[in-house]
C-alpha positions in Angstrom: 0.0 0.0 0.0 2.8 2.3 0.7 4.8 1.7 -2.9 1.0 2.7 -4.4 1.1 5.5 -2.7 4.3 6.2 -3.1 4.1 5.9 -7.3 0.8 7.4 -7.0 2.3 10.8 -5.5 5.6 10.3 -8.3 3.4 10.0 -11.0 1.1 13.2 -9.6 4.0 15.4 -9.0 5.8 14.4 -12.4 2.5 15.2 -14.4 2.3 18.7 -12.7 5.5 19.7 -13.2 5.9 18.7 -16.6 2.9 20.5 -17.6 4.1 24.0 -15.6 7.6 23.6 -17.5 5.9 23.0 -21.2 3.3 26.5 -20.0 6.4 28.3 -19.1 8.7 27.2 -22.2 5.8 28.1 -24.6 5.2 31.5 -23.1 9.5 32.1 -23.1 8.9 30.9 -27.3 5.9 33.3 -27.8 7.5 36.0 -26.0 11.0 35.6 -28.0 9.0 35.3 -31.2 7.2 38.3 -30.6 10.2 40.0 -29.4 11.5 39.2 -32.6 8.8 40.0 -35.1 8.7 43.5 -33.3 12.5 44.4 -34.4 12.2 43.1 -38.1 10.9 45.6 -40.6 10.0 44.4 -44.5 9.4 47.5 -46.0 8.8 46.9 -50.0 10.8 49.7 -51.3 13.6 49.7 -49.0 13.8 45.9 -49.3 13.9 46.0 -53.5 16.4 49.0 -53.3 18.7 46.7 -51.5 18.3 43.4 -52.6 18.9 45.0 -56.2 22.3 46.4 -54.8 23.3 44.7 -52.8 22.3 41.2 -52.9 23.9 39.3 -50.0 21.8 41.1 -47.0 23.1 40.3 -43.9 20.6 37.5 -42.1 19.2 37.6 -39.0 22.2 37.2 -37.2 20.9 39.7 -34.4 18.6 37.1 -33.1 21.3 34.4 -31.8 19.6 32.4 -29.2 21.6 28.9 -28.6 19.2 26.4 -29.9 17.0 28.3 -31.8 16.3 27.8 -35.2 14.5 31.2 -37.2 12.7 30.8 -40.2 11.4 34.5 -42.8 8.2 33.8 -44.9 6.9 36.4 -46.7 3.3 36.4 -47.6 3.0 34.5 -50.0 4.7 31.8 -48.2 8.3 31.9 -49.9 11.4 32.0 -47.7 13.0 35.3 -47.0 15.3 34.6 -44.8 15.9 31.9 -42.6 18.9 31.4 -39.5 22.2 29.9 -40.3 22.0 27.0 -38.2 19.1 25.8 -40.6 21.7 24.9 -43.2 19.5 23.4 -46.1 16.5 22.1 -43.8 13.1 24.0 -43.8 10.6 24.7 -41.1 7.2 23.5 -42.2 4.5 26.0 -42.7 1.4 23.5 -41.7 -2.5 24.5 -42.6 -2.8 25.3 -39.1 0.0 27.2 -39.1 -1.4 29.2 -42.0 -4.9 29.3 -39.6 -2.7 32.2 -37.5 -2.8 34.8 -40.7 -6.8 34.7 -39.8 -6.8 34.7 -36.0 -3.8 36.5 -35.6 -2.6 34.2 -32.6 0.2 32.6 -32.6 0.4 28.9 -33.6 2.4 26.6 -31.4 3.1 22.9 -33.0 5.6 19.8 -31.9 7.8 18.5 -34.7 9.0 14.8 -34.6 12.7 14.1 -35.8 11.8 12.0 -38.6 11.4 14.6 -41.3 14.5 15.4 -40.5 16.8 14.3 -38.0 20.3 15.9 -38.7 18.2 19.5 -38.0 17.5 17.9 -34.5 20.3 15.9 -33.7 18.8 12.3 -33.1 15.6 10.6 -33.8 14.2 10.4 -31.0 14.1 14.6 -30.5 11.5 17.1 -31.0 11.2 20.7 -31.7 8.4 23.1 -30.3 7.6 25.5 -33.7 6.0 28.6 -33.1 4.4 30.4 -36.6 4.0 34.1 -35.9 2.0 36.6 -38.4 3.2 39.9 -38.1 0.6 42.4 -40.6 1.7 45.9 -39.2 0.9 49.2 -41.0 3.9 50.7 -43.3 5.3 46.7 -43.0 5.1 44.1 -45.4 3.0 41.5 -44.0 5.2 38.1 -43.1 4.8 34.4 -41.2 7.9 34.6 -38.4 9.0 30.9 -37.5 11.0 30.1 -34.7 11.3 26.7 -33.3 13.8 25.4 -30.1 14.6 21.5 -29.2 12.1 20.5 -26.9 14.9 19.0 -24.9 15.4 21.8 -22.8 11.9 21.2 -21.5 12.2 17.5 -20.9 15.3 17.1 -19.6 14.7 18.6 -16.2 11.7 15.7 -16.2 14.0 13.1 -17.3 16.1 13.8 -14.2 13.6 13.9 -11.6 11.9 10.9 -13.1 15.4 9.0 -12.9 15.5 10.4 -9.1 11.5 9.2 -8.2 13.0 5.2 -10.0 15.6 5.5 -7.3 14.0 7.0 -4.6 11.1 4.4 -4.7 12.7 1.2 -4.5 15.0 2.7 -1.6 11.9 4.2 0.1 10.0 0.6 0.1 13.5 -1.1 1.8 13.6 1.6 4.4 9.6 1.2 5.3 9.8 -2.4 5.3 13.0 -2.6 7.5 11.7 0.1 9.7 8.2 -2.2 9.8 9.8 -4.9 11.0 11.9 -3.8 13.5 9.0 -1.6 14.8 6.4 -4.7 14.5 9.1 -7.2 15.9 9.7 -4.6 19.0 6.0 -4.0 19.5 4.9 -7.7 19.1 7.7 -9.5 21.2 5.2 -9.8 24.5 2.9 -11.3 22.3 5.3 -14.0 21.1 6.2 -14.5 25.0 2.9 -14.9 26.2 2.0 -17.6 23.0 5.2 -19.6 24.5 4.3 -19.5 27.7 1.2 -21.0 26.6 2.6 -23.6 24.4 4.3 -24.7 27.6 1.5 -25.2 30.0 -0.4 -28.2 30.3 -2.0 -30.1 33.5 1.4 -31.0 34.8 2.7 -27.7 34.8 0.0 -24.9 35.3 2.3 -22.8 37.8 4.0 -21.1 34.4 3.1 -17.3 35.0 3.2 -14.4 31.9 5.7 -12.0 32.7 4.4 -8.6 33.2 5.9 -6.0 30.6 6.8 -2.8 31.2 3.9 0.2 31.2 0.0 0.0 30.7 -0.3 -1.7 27.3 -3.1 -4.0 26.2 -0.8 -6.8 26.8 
């Protein structure tokens, strides 16, 4: 009953957390994107003017966040710019990503590795992708992408999951030890009182209990 217990509160406590960690790393994503989509300005004229003289722009180094990956759609959905640690991979524009042009909320999605695992690292990975619509008067309307390894959001869970497997095991030895040593100490009178009685019979009824210590219900 204890060990249910036990696994019971683990598994309540991991749930929780894990759910306050993924609110909080979305909310650091939106604010980030937004944060972003604030300091980047498309103007049409300005942006012809120097893509016809100068065609290798600088990209959007500014925004160097370790393990962030930043992706430029104008609207029309083609790539304007996108961060150097994409290399040749694209982030997905999804149909519910494209839902956010209408509601003008941000869109938050969870990638799997399989697409593309060398943009992740391994298979097993995941990225949290955020699709941001920026429409702003005097600025050419465009779909901000940013997406981050959801590893930084697990991780913390992996460890205190590894602690709970631990922890459990090693808290059932220490409650059955401490059991038995409290149940062996607290029954003992009992077990002296069912020898005693083992031992009487009609030629030896002058075997007395031995009176323990304090008012118990021995």
């Amino acid at each position: 009953v204890f060990g249910l217990i036990l696994i019971a509160l683990c598994f309540i406590i991991l749930t929780v957390w894990e759910e306050m960690l993924r609110q909080d790393f979305d909310e650091r994503l939106k604010d980030r994107a937004e944060a972003m989509a604030e300091r980047i300005m498309i103007t049409t004229e300005a942006r012809e003017v120097a893509r016809s003289a100068n065609p290798l722009l600088p990209r959007l180094n500014p925004f160097r966040f370790p393990g962030y990956y930043f992706q430029l759609r104008l609207d029309d959905e083609s790539i304007a710019e996108r961060s150097i640690n994409l290399g040749k991979q694209t982030l997905p524009l999804s149909r519910e990503a494209r839902a956010c042009k209408n509601s003008r909320a941000p869109m938050l999605e969870t990638l799997r590795a399989s697409p593309a695992p060398e943009l992740i690292g391994t298979e097993t990975a995941e990225l949290r992708l955020l699709t941001l619509y920026h429409d702003r008067p005097q600025t050419k309307p465009f779909y901000l992408q940013v997406a981050v390894n959801l590893r930084q959001a697990t991780e913390p869970v992996e460890k205190l999951r590894d602690l709970f497997l631990l922890m459990i095991p090693g808290g059932l030895v220490m409650a059955a030890a401490a059991s038995w040593l409290l149940a062996h100490r607290y029954l003992a009178p009992i077990g002296q009182i069912a020898k005693v009685a083992e031992q009487l019979d009609v030629h030896n009824l002058g075997q007395r209990f031995q009176q323990p210590r304090g008012r118990t219900e021995i």
